[in-house]
Structure formats: structure tokens, C-alpha cells
Backbone as numpy.savetxt, mean C-alpha at the origin, in Angstrom:
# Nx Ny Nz CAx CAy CAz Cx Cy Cz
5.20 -0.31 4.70 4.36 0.87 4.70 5.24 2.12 4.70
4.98 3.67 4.61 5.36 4.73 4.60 6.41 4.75 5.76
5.47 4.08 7.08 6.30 4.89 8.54 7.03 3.48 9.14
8.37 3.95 8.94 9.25 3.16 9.83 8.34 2.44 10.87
8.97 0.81 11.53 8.82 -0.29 12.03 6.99 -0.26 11.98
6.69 -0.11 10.99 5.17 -0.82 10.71 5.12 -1.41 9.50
4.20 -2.14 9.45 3.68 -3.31 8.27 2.53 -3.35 7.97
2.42 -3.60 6.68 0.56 -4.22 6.45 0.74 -5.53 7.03
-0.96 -5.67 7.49 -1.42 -6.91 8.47 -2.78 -6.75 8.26
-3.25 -8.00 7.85 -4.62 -8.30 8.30 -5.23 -7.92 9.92
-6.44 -7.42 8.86 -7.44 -6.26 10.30 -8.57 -7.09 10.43
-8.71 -8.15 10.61 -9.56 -8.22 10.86 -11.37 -7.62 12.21
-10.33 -7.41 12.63 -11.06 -6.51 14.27 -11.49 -5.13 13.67
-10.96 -4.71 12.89 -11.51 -3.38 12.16 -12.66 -3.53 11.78
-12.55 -4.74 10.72 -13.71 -5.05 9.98 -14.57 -5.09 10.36
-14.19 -6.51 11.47 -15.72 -6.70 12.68 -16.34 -5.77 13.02
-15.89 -4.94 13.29 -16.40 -3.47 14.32 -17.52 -2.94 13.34
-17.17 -2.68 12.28 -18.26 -2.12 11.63 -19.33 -3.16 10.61
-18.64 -4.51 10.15 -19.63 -5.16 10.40 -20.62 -5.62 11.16
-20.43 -5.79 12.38 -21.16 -6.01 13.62 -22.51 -4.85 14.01
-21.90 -3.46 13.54 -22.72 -2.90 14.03 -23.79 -1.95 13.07
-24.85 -2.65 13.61 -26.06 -1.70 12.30 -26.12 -0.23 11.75
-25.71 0.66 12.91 -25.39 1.93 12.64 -24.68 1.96 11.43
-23.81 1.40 10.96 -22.87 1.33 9.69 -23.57 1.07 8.55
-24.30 -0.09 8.29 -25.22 -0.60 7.52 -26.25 0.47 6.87
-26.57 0.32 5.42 -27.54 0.73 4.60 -29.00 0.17 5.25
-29.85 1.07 5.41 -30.96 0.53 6.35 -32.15 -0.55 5.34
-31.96 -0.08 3.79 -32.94 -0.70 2.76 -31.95 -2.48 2.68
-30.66 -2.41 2.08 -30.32 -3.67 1.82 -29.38 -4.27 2.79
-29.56 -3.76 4.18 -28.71 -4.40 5.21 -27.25 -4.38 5.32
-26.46 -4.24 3.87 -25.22 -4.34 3.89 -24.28 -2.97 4.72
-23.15 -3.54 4.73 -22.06 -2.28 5.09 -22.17 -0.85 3.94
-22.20 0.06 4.64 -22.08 1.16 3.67 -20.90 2.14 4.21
-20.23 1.47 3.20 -18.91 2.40 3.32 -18.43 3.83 3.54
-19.49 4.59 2.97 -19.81 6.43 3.09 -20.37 6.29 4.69
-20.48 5.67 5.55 -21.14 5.78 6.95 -19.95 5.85 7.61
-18.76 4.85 7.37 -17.29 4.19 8.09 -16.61 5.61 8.03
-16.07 5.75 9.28 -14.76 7.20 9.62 -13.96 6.91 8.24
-13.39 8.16 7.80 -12.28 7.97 7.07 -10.95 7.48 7.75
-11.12 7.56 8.67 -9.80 6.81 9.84 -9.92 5.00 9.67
-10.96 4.23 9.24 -10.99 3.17 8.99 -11.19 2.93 7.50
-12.49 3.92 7.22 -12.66 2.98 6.19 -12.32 2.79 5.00
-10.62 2.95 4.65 -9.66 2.49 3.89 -9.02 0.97 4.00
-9.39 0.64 5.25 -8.82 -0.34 5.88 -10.10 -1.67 5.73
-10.95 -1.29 6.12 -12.49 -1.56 5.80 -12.33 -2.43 4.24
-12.13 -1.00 3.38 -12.15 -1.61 1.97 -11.12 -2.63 1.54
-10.04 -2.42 2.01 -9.05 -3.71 1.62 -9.16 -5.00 2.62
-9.81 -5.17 3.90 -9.97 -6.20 4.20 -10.90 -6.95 3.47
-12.03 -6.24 2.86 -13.40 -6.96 2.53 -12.64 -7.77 1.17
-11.89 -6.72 0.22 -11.05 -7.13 -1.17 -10.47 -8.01 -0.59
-9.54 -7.98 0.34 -8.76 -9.29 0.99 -9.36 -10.63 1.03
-10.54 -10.84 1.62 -11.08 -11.47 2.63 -12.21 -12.26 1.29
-12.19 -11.03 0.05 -13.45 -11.94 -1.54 -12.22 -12.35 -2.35
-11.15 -12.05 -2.38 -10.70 -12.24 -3.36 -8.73 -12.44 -3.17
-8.42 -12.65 -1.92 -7.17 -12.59 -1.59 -6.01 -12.04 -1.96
-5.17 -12.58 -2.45 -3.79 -11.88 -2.77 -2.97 -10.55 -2.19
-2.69 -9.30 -2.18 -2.12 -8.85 -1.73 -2.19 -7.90 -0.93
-2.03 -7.69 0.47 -2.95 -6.49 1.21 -2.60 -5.04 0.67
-1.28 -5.07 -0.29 -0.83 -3.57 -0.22 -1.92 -3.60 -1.45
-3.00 -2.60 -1.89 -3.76 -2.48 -2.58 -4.07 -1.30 -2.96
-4.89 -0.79 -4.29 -6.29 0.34 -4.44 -7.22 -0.11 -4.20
-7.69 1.16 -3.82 -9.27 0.83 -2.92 -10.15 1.74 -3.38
-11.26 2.05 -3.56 -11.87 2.73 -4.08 -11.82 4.34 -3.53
-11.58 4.57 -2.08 -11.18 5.67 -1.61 -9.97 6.02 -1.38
-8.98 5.47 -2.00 -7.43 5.52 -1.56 -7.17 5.85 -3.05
-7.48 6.60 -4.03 -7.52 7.23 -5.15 -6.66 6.15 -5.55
-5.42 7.33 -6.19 -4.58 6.32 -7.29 -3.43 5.78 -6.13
-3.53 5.97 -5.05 -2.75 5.20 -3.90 -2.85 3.44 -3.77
-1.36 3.13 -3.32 -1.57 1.79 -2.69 -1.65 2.19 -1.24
-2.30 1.11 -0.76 -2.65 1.23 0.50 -2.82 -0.41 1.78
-3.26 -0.38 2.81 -2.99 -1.67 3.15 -3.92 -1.33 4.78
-4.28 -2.52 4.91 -4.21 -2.13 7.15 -2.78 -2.19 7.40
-2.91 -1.71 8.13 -1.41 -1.67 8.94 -1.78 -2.24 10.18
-0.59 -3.06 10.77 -0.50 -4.13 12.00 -1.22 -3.67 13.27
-1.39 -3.85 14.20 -1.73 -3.01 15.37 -0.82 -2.25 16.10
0.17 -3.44 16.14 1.64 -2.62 17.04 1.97 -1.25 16.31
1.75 -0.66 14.68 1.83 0.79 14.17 1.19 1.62 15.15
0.53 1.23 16.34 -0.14 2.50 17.22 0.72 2.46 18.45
1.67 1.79 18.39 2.81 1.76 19.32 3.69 2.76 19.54
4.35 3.07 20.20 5.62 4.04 20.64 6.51 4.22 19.38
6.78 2.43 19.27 8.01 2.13 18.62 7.69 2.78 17.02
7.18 3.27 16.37 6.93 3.62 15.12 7.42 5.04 15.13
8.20 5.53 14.33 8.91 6.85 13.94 7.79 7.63 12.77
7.75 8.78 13.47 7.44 9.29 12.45 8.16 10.29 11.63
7.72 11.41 10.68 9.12 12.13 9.93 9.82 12.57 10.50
9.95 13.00 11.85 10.79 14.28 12.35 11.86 13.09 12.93
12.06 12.27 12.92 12.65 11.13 13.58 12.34 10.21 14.84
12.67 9.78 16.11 12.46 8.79 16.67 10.68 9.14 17.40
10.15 10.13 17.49 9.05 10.44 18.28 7.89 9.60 17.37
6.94 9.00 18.12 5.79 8.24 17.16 5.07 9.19 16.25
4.57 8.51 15.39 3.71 9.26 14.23 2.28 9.55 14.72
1.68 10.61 14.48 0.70 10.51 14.59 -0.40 10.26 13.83
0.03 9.85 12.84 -0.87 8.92 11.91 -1.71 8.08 12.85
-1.09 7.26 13.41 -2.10 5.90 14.38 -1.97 6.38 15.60
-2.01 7.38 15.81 -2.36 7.41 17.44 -3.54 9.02 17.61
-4.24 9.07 18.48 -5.16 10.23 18.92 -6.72 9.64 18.51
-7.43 10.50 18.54 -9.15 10.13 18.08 -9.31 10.04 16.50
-8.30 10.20 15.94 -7.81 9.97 14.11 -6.91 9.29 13.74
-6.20 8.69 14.93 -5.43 7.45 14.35 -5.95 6.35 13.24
-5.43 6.19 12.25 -5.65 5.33 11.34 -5.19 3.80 11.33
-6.17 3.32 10.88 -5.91 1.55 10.90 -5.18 1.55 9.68
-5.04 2.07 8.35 -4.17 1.97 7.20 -3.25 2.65 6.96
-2.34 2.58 6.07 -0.90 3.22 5.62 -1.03 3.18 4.23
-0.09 3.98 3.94 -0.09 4.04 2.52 1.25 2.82 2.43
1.88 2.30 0.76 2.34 0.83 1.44 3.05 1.23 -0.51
4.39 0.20 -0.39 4.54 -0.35 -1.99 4.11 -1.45 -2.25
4.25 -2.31 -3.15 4.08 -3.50 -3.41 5.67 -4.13 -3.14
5.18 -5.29 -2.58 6.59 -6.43 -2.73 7.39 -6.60 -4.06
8.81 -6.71 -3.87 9.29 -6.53 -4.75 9.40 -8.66 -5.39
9.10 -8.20 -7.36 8.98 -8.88 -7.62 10.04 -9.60 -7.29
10.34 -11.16 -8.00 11.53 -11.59 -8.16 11.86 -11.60 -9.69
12.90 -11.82 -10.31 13.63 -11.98 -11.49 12.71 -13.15 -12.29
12.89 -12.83 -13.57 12.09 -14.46 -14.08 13.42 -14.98 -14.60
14.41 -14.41 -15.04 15.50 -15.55 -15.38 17.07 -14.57 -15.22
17.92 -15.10 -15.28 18.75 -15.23 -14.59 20.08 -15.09 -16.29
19.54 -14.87 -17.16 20.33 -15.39 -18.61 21.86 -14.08 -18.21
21.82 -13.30 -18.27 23.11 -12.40 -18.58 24.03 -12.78 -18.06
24.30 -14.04 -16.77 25.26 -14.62 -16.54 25.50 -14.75 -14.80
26.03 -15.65 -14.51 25.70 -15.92 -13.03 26.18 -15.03 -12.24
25.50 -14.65 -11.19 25.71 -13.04 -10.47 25.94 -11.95 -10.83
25.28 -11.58 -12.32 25.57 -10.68 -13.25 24.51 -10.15 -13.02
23.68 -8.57 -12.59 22.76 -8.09 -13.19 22.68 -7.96 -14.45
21.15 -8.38 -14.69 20.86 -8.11 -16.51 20.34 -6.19 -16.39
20.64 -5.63 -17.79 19.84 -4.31 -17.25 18.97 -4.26 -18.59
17.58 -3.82 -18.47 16.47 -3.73 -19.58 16.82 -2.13 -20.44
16.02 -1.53 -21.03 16.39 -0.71 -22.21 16.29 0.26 -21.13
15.69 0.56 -19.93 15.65 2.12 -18.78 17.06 1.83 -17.62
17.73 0.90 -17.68 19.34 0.99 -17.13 19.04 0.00 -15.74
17.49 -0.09 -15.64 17.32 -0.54 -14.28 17.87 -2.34 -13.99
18.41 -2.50 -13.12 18.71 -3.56 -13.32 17.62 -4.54 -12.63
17.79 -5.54 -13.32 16.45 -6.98 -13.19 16.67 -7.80 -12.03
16.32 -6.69 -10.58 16.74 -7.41 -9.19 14.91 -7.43 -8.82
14.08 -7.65 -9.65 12.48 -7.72 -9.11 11.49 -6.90 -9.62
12.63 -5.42 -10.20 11.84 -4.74 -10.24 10.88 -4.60 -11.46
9.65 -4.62 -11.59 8.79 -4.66 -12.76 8.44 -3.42 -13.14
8.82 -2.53 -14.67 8.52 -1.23 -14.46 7.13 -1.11 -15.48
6.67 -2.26 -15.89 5.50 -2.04 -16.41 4.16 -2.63 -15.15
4.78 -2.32 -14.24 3.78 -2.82 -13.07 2.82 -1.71 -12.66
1.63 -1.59 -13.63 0.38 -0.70 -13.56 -0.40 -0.66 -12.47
-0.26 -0.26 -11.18 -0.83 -0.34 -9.81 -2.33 0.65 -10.01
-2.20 1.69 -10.98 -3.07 2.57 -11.09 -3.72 2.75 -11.83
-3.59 1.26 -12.89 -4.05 1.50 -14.40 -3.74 2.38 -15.46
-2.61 2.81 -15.40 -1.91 3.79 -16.30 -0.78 3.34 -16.77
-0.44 3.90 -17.63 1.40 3.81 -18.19 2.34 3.73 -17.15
3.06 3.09 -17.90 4.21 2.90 -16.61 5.10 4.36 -16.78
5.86 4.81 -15.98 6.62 5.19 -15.79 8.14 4.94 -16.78
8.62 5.90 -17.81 9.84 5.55 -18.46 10.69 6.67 -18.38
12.15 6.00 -17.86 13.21 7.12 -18.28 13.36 7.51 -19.74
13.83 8.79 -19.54 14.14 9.85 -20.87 15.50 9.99 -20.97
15.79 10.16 -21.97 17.33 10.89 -22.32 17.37 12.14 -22.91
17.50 13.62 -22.25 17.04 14.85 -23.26 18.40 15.37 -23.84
17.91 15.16 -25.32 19.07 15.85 -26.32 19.78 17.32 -25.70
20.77 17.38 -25.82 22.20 17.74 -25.42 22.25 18.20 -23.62
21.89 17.22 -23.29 22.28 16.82 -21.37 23.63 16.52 -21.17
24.13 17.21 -20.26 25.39 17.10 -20.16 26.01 15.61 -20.72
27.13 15.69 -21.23 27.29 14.46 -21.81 28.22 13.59 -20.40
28.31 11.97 -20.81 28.50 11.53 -19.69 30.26 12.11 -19.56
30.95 11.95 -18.63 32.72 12.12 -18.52 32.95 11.13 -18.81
């Protein structure tokens, strides 16, 4: 996730909370209604439920986490031990009456699919990056990937 010694983790106890309780719920079709849930959860809300229909990876988009990945974050993130920017003092992201159950998060880094340029050799693709996982056509947001440029007469290399 964003803030030093925290992790995404299954929430389930989040979930419960507002499943459990009718106040949350659409009063015509019974279900959870997400526009009812604090914005302090219900990011967390939305990727457990995605979690929980359809599995795979908690760092996710969510329908309110725009073009963000996002995730629950563990419980211990409302701990001491979590830094926030200014350095060792906790974040206040997860702690006060707005502490948040989610983080913003990357995805795990892929692994290599092959290994050809030679044993303990990085291979490097046509953007210089070398092939230690990283996938740069990895569309998290449904858009173009991201490509380096070379702009005509940039300092030339020494």
C-alpha cells in the first residue's frame, strides 16, 4: 500500500458491519447500497464484495476509487507502527472518526515469462525497462499504457 508497514488484507469485519445492518440497505430490494456506506469504508466495502464474487487480487478498481488501485488494508494499518509522510509519527489516514479501512495499493509485481537473453542476464524490451516482472502494457485503468519517448535533439548521451 502507499503508507509504510501496512498491507492489503482481507476485511472481512468491514463488510459484515454494513452487511448486517439494515440502515445500509436499499429499503425496496433489501440489498447493500453503497451511496449509504461512509466514504471511510465504502471503498473497502466495494473490493471485498469484488473479492469475495469473483476473487483474485485485493489491490483493485472499484467503482468509487476512480482510476485508482485500491485494496482493504490489514487492521494493524491503525496501529502506531505505520509511518506516515512526515516520517516515523502514524498516519492519519487510519486513525480518528475518518480513519479508513482502504489504501491506495500497486499491483504485485509480475514475474518474467522467459528467461531467453541469457542466464542472469536482464532482457530489456524496446522502453529500456528491463524484464524483472514488470508488465508495461498492464492496463489497470483501461487505457494505454504508459510509453517512454525520445525527444529529437535531447542532450545527446556522453
Amino acid at each position: 500500500t502507499s503508507h509504510l508497514g501496512c498491507e492489503c488484507a482481507p476485511r472481512p469485519d468491514v463488510l459484515d458491519r454494513y452487511m448486517d445492518d439494515p440502515l445500509f440497505h436499499n429499503l425496496e430490494t433489501g440489498e447493500i447500497d453503497i451511496e449509504k456506506i461512509p466514504f471511510k469504508d465504502r471503498i473497502a466495502v466495494e473490493a471485498m464484495q469484488n473479492y469475495q464474487e469473483n476473487g483474485g487480487d485485493l489491490c483493485q478498481q472499484t467503482p468509487h476509487s476512480g482510476e485508482f488501485l485500491v485494496c482493504p488494508a490489514a487492521k494493524g494499518c491503525a496501529g502506531s507502527n505505520v509511518a506516515g509522510p512526515g516520517g516515523a509519527l502514524p498516519s492519519g489516514w487510519f486513525s480518528g472518526v475518518s480513519g479508513k479501512s482502504w489504501d491506495f495499493c500497486a499491483p504485485a509485481a509480475r514475474p518474467a515469462e522467459s528467461e531467453e537473453p541469457g542466464e542472469g542476464e536482464p532482457g530489456f524490451d524496446q522502453t529500456g525497462n528491463a524484464q524483472y516482472g514488470y508488465d508495461q502494457q498492464y492496463g489497470a485503468y483501461g487505457q494505454q499504457a504508459m510509453h517512454y519517448q525520445c525527444v529529437p535533439g535531447a542532450v545527446p548521451p556522453a
